[in-house]
C-alpha positions, 0 to 999 in steps of 0.5 A: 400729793403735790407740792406747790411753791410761790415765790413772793417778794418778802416771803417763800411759801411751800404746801403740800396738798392732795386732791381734795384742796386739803393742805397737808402741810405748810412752810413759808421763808422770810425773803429779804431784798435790797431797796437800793439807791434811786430806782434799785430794786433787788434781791440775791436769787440764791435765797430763793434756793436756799428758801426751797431747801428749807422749806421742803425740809420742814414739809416732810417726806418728798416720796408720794409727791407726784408733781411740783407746780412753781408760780412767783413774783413779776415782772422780775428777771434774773441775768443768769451766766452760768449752767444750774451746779449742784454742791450739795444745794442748788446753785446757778451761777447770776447777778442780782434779780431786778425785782418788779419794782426796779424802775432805773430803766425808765427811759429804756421804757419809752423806747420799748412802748414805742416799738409795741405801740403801747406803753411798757412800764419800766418794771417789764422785763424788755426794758431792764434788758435793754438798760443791761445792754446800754448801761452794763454792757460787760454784764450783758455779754456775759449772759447766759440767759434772762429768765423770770423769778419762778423760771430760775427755780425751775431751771435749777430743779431741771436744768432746763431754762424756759419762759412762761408767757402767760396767756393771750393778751400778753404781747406786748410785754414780752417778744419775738424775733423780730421785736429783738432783732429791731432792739438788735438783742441776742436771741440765744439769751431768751429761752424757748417760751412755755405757758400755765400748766406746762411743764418745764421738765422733770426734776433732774436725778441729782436734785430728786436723790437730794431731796427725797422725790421720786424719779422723773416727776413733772415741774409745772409751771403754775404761771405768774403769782396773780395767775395762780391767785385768780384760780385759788380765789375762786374768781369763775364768772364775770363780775367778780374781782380777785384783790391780790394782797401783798407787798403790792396789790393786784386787782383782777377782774374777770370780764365777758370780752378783752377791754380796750384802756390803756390804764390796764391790762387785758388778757385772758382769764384762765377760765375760758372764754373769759377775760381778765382785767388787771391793774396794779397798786405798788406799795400797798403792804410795803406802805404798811410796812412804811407805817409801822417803821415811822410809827415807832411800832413793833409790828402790822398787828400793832398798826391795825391794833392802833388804826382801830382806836381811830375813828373810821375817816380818820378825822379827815385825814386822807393818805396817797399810798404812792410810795414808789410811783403809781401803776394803773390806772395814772401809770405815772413813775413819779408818783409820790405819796401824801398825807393830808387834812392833818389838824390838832385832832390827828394822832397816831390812831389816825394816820395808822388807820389813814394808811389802811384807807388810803389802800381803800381809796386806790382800790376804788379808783381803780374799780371805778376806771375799770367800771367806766369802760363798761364793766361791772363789779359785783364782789371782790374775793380777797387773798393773801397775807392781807387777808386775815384783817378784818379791820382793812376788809371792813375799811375796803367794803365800805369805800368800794360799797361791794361785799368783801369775801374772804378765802378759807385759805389765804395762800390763794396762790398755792391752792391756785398752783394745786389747781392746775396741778390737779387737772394736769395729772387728770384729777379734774377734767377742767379748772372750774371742776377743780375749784369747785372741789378744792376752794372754800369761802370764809366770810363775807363782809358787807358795806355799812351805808353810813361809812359808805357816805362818808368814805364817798366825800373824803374819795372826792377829796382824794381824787381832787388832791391826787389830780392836782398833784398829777 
């Protein structure tokens, strides 16, 4: 068996699996993080251990898994300043992570893009290093390493402390000797750098006698979380658009060739020889959420209950769904949200549908800036907790006009990260034989052309008004 782990922003999620993609068992952990003041944005990475003993001990016995494949949130970094204890849990001595969505060292951001000769938004990790070193020296000297989200479990399992880079195209993002030379940063807090499908190290004797595992079974590095959903979706061939749902929103398309646009990313696709073309929407789920609160409701499931009393457009009324700064394809930190066209005729149905369409709209546009540089979009295959609504996948395939199909498992990430698990143990000979054995579609849904029309006039007044507001 495997087991597999995702670190996500508000939620630990754990599988079991064999080699047939079946999930023999699940457990998830609800995480919570800090919004802070300003720009902060934390969470205490100890829960992130306490989650991982919670979870393997709700799976079941830990003695026929043959191999442990982590994959997380990012770009999220953790000042560690101590080496992995072991009392009983795991410990590692270390201030609070600055998750993905910390933007305090934006002005540290112009300086990195600068010297990479692109931009780097403030959420990456050199530039949160960068701030640690100007502004909270005492902490920076204090050190031991700076290590991403899935990376600090692992160095807690193994006590072995690495980088995952994630594949070609990610440069610009991460460093080498020269580029911490050039931003005069210690070298000794940057550990060696690994990829996908390697391996950290085996898990360490005392972290297997505590937690049932066989002696000297590989942790694999499963990659960042849209890796791992990429291969989990079933996202093989150019065309198809793997829309990653969560706290935030990640669409990945797989393209013939590495894009040349500024307002996304471009790396390779782990499927070779393709390329993957990436942007990201940042307070999609967190919007939701948002919704719910200011509504007065109980729950999502209240929220969509309460969006599907409204009429689709929602009377005109149109949401920007920039609760904390936008990403691609404006890139713009001081992006702000907003709501619009509200007359005698809004209620409550039609701003909790307003939200779930305003989620449709950023998607589009970002689909039509990715469609502008020259590709095509055929299908967009969505994952994660988002995925169950039908209502928002419905919303989402008449905005964009493409079919909308749904993963039998919505956890794409965990059976993304039993993927490569698969293949490294020898299961499959390559990720595309593991995913036509492991991943199963589950429905599909279809533009309505009349929606489609009307959706096309209010995406005109979107982009209009968000222009104006840029």
């Amino acid at each position: 068996m495997l087991l597999t782990v995702d670190i996500g922003t508000s939620t630990f999620k754990t599988a079991l699996w064999d080699y047939d993609g079946k999930r023999k068992s699940f457990s998830s952990f609800h995480l919570d993080f800090n919004a802070g003041e300003g720009d902060r944005h934390e969470a205490e990475p100890s829960k992130w251990l306490d989650a991982f003993f919670e979870c393997t001990k709700k799976l079941g016995k830990m003695d026929d898994v043959q191999a442990l494949v982590i994959s997380g949130n990012g770009p999220s970094l953790v000042p560690v300043t101590g080496e992995p204890e072991f009392n009983n849990n795991l410990y590692i001595p270390s201030q609070k992570a600055r998750l993905w969505l910390d933007r305090r060292a934006m002005k540290y951001s112009e300086e990195v893009s600068e010297l990479m000769g692109g931009y780097v938004d403030a959420s990456f990790f050199l530039p949160k290093i960068l701030y640690i070193k100007n502004e909270e020296y005492d902490l920076y000297k204090n050190v031991k390493t700076f290590i991403g989200c899935p990376e600090y479990l692992a160095y807690a399992l193994t006590g072995q402390a690495r980088t995952v880079f994630p594949c070609e195209g990610f440069d610009r993002w991460f460093w080498n000797d020269e580029i911490l030379n050039k931003l005069d940063l210690d070298p000794s807090k940057f550990p060696p750098m690994i990829h996908p499908g390697d391996v950290f190290a085996a898990v360490s004797d005392k972290a297997s006698e505590r937690f049932g595992f066989k002696k000297n079974i590989p942790v694999i590095s499963g990659g960042p979380d849209f890796y791992a959903a990429i291969l989990g979706s079933g996202v093989l061939k150019p065309g198809q658009l793997c829309n990653r749902t969560g706290s935030s929103d990640g669409i990945n398309l797989c393209t013939e060739k590495k894009v040349i646009n500024e307002s996304f990313m471009s790396y390779s696709h782990p499927v070779q020889p393709y390329w993957n073309l990436s942007g990201m929407i940042n307070t999609t789920g967190r919007a939701l959420e948002w919704g719910k609160d200011i509504l007065g409701l109980n729950s999502i499931s209240e929220l969509f209950a309460l969006s599907e009393q409204s009429k689709y457009g929602s009377e005109g009324l149109i949401f920007h769904p920039f609760l904390k700064g936008e990403r691609a394809p404006a890139w713009k930190s001081n992006s702000s949200a907003a709501w619009n066209g509200i007359n005698l005729n809004t209620g409550k149905r039609e701003f909790a549908n307003s939200i779930l369409e305003g989620i449709g709209f950023a998607i589009k546009d970002i689909i039509n800036a990715m469609e502008e540089s020259g590709e095509k979009t055929e299908k967009i295959f969505v994952t994660g907790g988002l995925a169950g609504f039908n209502r928002l996948n419905q919303i989402k395939a008449d905005i964009t006009g493409k079919e909308i199909i749904t993963c039998l498992c919505k956890e794409t990430e965990l059976l993304g990260l039993a993927v490569i698990g698969s293949c490294f143990l020898g299961k499959y000979k390559s990720f595309t034989e593991a995913i036509g054995a492991m991943c199963r579609s589950e429905k599909c849904f279809t533009p309505d052309l009349n929606n489609n029309a009307l959706y096309n006039k209010l995406f005109f007044e979107y982009k209009n008004i968000k222009d104006k507001k840029s």
